[in-house]
DOROSE-893733 format. One record per residue (C-alpha): residue in one letter; x, y, z. Coordinates in pm, whole numbers, padded with zeros to 5 digits, always signed. Each point is the difference from the previous one (the first is absolute). Last residue first. Layout:
BEGIN
AXYZ/...
% end
This chain:
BEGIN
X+13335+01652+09035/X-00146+00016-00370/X-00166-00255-00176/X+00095-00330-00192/X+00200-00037-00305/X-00129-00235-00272/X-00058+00236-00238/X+00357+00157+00008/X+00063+00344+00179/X+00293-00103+00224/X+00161+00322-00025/X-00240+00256-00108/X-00043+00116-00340/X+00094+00329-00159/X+00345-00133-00145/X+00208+00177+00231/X-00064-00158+00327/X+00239+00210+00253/X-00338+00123+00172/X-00305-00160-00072/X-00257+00058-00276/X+00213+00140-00284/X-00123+00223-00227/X-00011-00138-00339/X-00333+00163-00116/X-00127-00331-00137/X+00150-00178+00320/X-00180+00214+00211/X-00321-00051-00162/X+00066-00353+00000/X+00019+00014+00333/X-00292+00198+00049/X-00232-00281-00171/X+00120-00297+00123/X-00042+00112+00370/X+00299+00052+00179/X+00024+00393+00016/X-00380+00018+00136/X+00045-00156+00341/X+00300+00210+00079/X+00054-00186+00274/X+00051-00393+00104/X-00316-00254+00142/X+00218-00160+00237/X+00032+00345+00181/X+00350+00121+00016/X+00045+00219+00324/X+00283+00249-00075/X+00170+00206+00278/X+00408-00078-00046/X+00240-00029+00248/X+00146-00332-00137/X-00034-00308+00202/X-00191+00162+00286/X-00210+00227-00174/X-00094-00283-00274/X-00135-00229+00283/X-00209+00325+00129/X-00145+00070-00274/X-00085-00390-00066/X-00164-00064+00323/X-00191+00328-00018/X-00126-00125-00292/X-00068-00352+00113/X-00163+00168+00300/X-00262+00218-00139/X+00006+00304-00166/X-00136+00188+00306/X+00211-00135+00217/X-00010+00194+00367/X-00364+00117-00050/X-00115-00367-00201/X+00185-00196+00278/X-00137+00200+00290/X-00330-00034-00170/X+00026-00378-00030/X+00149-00068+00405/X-00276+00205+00135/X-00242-00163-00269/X+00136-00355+00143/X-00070+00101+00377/X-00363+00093-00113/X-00034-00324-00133/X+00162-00228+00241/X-00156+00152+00320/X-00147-00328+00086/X+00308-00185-00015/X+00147+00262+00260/X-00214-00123+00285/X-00196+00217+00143/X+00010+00218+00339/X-00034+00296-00195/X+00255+00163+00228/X+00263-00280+00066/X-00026-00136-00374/X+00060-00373+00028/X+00225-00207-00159/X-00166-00314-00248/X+00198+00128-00302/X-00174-00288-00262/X-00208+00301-00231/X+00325+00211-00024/X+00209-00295-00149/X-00287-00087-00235/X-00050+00375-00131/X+00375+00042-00014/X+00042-00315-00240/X-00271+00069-00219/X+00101+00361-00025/X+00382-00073-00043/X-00081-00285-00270/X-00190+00219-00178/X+00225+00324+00015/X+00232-00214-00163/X-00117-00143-00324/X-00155+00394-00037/X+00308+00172+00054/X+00170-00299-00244/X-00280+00102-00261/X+00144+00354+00014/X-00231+00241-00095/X-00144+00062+00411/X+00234-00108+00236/X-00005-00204+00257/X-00258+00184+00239/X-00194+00094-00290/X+00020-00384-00151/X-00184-00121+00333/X-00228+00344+00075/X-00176-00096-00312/X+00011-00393+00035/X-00198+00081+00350/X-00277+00222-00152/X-00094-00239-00232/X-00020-00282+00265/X-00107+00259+00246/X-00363+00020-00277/X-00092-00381+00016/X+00106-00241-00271/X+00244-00282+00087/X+00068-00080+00363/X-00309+00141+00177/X-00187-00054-00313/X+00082-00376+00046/X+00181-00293-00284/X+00232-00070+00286/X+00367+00012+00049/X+00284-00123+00212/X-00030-00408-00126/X+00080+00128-00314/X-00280-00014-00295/X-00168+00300+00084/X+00311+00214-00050/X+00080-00133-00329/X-00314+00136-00131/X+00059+00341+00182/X+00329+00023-00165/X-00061-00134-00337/X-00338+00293+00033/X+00224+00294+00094/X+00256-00153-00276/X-00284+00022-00261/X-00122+00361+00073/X+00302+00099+00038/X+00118-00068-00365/X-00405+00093-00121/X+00096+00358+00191/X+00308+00051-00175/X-00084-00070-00368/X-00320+00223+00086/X+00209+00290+00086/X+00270-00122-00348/X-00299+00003-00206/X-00161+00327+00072/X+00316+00164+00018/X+00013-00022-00381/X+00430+00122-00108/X+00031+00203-00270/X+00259+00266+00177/X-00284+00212+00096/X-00200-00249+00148/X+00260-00063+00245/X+00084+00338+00066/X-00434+00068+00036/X+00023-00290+00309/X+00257+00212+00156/X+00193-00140+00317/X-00190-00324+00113/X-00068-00098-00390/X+00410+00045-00025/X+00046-00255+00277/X-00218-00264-00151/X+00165+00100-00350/X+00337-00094+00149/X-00165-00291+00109/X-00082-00090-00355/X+00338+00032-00085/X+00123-00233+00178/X+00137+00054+00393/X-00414-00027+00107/X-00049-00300-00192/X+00336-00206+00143/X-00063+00101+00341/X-00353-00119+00016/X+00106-00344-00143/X+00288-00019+00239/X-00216+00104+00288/X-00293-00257-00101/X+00235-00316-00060/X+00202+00092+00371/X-00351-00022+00128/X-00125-00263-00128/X+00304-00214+00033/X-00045+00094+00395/X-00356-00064+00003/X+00092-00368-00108/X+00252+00002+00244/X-00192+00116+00303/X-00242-00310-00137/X+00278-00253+00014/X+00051+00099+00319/X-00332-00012+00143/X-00045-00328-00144/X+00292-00176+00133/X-00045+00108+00343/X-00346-00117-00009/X+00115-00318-00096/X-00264-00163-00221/X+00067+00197-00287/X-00240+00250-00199/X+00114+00284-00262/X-00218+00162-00190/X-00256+00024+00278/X-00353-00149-00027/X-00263+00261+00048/X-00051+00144+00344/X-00385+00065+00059/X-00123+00331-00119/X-00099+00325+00074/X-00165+00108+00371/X-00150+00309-00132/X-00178-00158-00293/X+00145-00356-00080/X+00022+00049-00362/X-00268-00243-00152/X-00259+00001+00265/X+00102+00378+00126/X-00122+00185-00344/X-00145+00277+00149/X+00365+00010+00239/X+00187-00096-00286/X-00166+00292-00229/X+00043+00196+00323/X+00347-00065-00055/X+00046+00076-00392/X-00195+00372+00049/X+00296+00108+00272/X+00255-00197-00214/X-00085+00285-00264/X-00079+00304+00202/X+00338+00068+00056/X+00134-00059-00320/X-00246+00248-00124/X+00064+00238+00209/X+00405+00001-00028/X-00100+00099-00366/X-00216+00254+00098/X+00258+00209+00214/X+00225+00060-00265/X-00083-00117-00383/X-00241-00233-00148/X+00078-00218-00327/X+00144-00237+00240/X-00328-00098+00132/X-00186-00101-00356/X+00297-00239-00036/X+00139-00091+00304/X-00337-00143+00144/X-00047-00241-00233/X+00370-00069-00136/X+00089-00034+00369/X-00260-00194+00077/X+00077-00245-00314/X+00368-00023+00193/X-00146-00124+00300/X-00190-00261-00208/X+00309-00142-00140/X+00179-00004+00293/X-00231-00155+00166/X-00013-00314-00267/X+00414+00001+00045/X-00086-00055+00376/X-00299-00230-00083/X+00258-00192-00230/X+00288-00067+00274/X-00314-00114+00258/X-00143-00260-00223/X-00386+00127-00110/X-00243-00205+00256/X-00320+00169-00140/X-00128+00174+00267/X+00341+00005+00286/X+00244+00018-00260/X-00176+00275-00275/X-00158+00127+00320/X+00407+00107+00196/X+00135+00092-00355/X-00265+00220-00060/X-00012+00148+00335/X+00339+00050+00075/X+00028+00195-00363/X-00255+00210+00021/X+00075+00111+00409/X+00377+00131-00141/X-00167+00179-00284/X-00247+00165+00211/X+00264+00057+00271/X+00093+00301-00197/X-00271+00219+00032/X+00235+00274+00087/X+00153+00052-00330/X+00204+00306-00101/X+00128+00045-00340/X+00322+00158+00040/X+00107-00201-00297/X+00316-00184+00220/X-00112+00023+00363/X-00310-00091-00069/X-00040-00272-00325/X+00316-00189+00112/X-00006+00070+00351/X-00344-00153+00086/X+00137-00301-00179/X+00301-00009+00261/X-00215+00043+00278/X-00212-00302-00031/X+00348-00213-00108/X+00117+00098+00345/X-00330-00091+00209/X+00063-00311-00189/X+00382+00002+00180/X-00153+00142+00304/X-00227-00330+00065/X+00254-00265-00085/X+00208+00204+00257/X-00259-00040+00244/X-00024-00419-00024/X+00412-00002-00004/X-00086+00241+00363/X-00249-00314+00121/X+00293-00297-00085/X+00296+00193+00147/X+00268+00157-00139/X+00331-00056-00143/X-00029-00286-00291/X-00319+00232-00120/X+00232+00276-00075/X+00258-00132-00229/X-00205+00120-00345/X-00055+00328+00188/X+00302+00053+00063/X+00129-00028-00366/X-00229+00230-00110/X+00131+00264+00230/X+00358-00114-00082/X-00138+00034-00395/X-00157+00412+00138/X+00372+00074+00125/X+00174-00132-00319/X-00267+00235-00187/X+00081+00323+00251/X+00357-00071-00075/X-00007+00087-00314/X+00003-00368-00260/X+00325+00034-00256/X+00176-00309+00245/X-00331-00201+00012/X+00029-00052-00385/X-00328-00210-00116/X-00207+00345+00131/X+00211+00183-00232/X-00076-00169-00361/X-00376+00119+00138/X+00087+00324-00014/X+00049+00260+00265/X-00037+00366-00058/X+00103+00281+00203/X-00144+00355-00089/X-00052+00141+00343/X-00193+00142+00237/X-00035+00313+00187/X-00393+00054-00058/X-00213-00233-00093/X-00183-00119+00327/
% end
């Protein structure tokens, strides 16, 4: 994932200049802008399912942040997304909480799990690590299940009140696409702007060579559990949301059970692991592909079954093919093959940037001390657009 990239950087002065943005970035604001049309060119149900993917987009995104960036590997994700459904769904249903402050409320407590289980987890290393998150929203659903008065047990909960209600049903369900929509688009441009600042360039060098990063003064420690408490908390806004849309339901089956980890996982590997746009995408491909397969009413000749029925096996055919034929994922591949076409060149750019160590604070001003410059044609040993308030690389 960090080979054959480049040094590009784009600052925040050039996101108000369309004109200086690469063409991949025009590309992903047409992308944006579709989806902000999309609801005036579909149907009622599919504006319901795209509500759904969106969340299921945030989900994937947070997994990205503390996975595909610091290489730290969680597959007990869903805990965080099943924390903060929950807690928003009982703090409105219990004590009657409004909606907007139950989300912020679930938030809250998502994050708290991820200082709780972060913490004594992330001082772990390979396989053991992964355990641990695994186990976690294993131990947190039989808790519901023991616990089934308060939290519903294997059924969950009733629907809280939604954050947006109108009388028109058309109304409502549009309104509530667009709320997940502003969540979304708040989320990715959040996500992006951490990972292209410095401390994204730590994420990435944590991935590489936890000991470089340490060597050059930098505690890993902080910036792993930095990570994990920033997924933590937009896991848990997204599962909170969630449960107060007309689409979702404060339910294991929806929230907290084991495919929900596993499903965010394949999600941002299929778009592209590091990336946070990867990840954005991926989810709204997987939700999308799982519903589409799941309504094909045809019927196999030689199983003599209906095709609907065969969803999941027919959706691992379609995922491993995927994963043999783009291994980096398709927002990669996507951008290798955009920049073959326009200039002949081979280099994917990964939102997170390269040379994860020569951005920090701490090399740079290395370099700068022993005035060798940084990027080609830059003669003062500091890279071009290397003010404070410039974002990432890529």
């Amino acid at each position: 994932m960090t080979d054959d990239v480049t040094t590009e950087r784009t600052t925040y002065r050039d996101l108000l200049d369309p004109s200086s943005l690469a063409l991949r970035h025009r590309l992903g604001v047409v992308g944006l802008l579709g989806l902000g049309v999309l609801p005036f060119g579909v149907e009622p149900l599919t504006v319901l399912k795209l509500t759904g993917a969106l969340y299921f987009a945030i989900f994937a995104m947070s997994w990205d942040v503390v996975s595909g960036y610091t290489g730290q590997i969680s597959f007990g994700h869903g805990l965080f997304f099943g924390v903060g459904g929950y807690a928003s769904a009982l703090l409105n249903l219990e004590w009657g909480v409004d909606p907007v402050l139950a989300v912020l409320c679930g938030t809250v407590a998502a994050a708290v799990a991820g200082v709780v289980v972060g913490v004594p987890a992330l001082r772990l290393e390979g396989p053991y690590l992964s355990l641990v998150t695994l186990i976690a929203p294993l131990i947190l659903l039989r808790v519901f299940i023991v616990f089934s008065g308060t939290f519903g047990g294997e059924l969950g909960l009733s629907s809280p009140e939604n954050l947006l209600a109108f009388e028109s049903f058309q109304t409502a369900i549009t309104a509530n696409y667009y709320l997940a929509f502003g969540l979304f688009a708040f989320v990715l441009l959040l996500l992006l702007a951490v990972t292209r600042s410095d401390a994204g360039s730590v994420f990435t060098a944590i991935r590489e060579d936890e000991d470089a990063v340490a060597s050059v003064g930098l505690n890993p420690a902080r910036f792993k559990i930095f990570a994990f408490v920033l997924s933590a908390a937009v896991g848990g806004l997204a599962g909170a949301a969630f449960v107060h849309t007309p689409v979702g339901n404060p339910q294991p089956s929806q929230l907290l059970v084991l495919t929900v980890s596993i499903e965010v996982i394949v999600a941002s590997v299929l778009g592209g692991m590091g990336t946070i746009v990867g990840a954005a995408v991926g989810g709204l491909f997987y939700f999308l592909l799982r519903d589409y397969l799941g309504q094909i009413t045809w019927t196999v000749p030689v199983l003599d079954a209906p095709l609907s029925e065969l969803d999941l096996f027919l959706f691992a055919l379609v995922t491993l093919a995927l994963l043999f034929f783009l291994p980096r994922g398709i927002v990669p591949w996507a951008v290798r093959s955009g920049r073959r076409l326009v200039s002949g060149g081979d280099r994917t750019v990964p939102d997170g940037g390269t040379a994860p160590l020569e951005r920090t604070p701490v090399a740079r001003r290395e370099t700068e001390d022993d005035g060798v410059p940084t990027r080609e044609g830059d003669g003062d040993g500091r890279r071009d657009g290397d003010d404070r308030d410039a974002g990432g690389s890529g």
